[in-house]
C-alpha positions in Angstrom: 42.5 -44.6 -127.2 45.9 -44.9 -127.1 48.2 -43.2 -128.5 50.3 -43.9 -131.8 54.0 -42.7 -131.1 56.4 -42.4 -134.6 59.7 -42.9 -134.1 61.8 -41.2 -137.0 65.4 -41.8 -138.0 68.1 -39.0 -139.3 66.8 -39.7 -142.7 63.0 -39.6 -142.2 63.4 -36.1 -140.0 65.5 -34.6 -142.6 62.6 -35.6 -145.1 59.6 -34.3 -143.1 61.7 -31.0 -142.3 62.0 -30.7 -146.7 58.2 -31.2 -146.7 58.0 -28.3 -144.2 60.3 -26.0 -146.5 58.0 -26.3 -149.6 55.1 -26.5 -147.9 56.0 -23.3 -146.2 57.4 -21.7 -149.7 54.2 -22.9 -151.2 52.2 -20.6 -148.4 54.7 -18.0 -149.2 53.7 -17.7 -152.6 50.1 -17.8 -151.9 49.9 -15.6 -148.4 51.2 -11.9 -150.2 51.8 -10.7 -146.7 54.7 -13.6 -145.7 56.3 -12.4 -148.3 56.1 -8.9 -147.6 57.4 -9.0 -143.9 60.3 -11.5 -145.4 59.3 -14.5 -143.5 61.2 -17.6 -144.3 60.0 -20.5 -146.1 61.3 -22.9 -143.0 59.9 -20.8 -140.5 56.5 -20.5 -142.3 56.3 -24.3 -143.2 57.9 -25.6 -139.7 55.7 -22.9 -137.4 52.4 -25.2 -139.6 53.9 -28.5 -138.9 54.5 -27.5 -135.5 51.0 -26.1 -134.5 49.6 -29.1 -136.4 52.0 -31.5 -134.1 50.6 -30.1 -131.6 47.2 -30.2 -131.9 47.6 -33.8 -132.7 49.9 -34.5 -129.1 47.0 -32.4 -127.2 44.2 -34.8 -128.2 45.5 -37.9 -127.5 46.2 -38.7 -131.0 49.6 -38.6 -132.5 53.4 -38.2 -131.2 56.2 -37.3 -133.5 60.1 -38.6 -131.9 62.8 -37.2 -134.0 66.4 -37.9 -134.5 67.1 -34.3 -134.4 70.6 -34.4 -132.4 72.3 -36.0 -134.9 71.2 -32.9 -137.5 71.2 -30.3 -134.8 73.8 -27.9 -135.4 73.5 -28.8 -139.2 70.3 -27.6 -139.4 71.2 -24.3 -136.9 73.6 -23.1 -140.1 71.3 -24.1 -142.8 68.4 -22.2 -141.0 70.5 -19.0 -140.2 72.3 -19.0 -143.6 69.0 -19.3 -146.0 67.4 -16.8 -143.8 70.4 -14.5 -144.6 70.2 -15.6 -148.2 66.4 -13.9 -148.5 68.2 -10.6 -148.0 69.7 -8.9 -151.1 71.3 -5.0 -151.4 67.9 -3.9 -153.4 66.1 -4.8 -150.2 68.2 -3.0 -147.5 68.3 0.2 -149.7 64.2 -0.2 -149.9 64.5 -0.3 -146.2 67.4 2.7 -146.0 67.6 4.6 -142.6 65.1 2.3 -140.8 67.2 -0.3 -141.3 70.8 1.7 -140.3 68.6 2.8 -137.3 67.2 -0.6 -136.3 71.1 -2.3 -136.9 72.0 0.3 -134.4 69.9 0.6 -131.7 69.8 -3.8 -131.8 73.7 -3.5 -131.3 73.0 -1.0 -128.4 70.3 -3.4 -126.8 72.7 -6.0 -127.1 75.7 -4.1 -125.9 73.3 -3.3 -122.8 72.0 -6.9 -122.1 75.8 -7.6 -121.4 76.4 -5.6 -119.0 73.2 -6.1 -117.3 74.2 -9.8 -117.5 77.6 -8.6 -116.0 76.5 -6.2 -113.3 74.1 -9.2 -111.8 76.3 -11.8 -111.7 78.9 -9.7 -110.1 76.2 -9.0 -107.7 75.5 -12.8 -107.2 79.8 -13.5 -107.5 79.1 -15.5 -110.8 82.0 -15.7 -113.5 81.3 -13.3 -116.2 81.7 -16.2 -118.6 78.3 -17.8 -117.1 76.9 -14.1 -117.0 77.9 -13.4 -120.6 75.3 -17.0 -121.2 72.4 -14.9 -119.8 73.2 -12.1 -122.1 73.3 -10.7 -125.4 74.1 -14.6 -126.3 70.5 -16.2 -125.7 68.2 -13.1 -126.4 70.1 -12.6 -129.5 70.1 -16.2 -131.0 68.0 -17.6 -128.8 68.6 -20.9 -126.5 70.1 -22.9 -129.4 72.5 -20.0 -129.7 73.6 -20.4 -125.8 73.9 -24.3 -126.1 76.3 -24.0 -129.4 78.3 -21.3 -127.5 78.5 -23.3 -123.9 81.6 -25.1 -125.5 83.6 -22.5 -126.0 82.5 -20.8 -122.4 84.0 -24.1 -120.7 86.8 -23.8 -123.0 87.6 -20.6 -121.6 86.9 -21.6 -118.1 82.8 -21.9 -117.1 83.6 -25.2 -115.8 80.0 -24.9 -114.1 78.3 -25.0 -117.2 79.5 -28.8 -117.3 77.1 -30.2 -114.8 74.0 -28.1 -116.6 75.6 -30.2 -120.0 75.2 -33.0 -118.4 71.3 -31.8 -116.9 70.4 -30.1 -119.9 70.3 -33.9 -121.7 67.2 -35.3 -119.9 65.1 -31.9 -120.4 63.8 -31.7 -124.1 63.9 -28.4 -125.7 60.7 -26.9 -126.9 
């Protein structure tokens, strides 16, 4: 059996990704626990549609293709900034010195993952601007962090990171 492939546009992603946000604020509402730990309704709803995507791929059954890179960074700053809006000043006081602590020792981890970074690519002769990519940059925000920060690290000089662009286009992100 072969496989049926959907193709969707801009419009049809941006859809499916507003099904995953209820859907997800739906489980939110009925799982006490997501709420508890402050999980996001998009990371709740799109972790389901993802798993279920999957599944589907893995038998043989169904393949999703979205227009995602004309959204992209749209969707980066909507994710980020609802996530930041579940926070309020009632629940950082409920999580008082834990969370002064935590803020702390994450900017420590980070400071530390730089020069790490640093330190090995001086080691290897790599600019710091490339090392600075394998920092505190991607294990703080992650790899869609890295790729919305690349510009800025050619602007300033990483002209290496140009032929990775250029690379980087024929690997999908997963």
């Amino acid at each position: 059996m072969e496989r049926i492939v959907l193709k969707l546009g801009m419009f049809e992603t941006l859809m499916v990704a507003v099904i995953a946000i209820y859907v997800g604020e739906f489980l939110r509402n009925k799982i006490p626990v997501l709420k508890k730990y402050c999980l996001p309704a998009a990371v709740v709803g799109g972790t389901l549609f993802a798993l279920i995507s999957l599944l589907l791929y893995s038998v043989n059954i169904f393949e999703l293709n979205f227009d995602y890179k004309t959204v992209n960074q749209l969707f980066y700053c909507l994710f980020f900034a609802a996530s930041g809006a579940a926070a309020s000043l009632a629940l950082l006081k409920k999580g008082g010195k834990l969370v002064i602590i935590f803020t702390v020792l994450a900017a420590l981890l980070a400071a530390l993952q730089n020069a790490a970074a640093i330190s090995v690519g001086n080691l290897f002769h790599i600019s710091p601007l490339i090392s600075m990519m394998t920092g505190s940059i991607p294990m703080t925000g992650g790899h869609g962090n890295a790729a919305s920060f690349a510009p800025i690290a050619v602007e300033a000089g990483a002209t290496e990171l140009q032929q990775w662009k250029s690379r980087s286009r024929q690997q999908p992100s997963v």
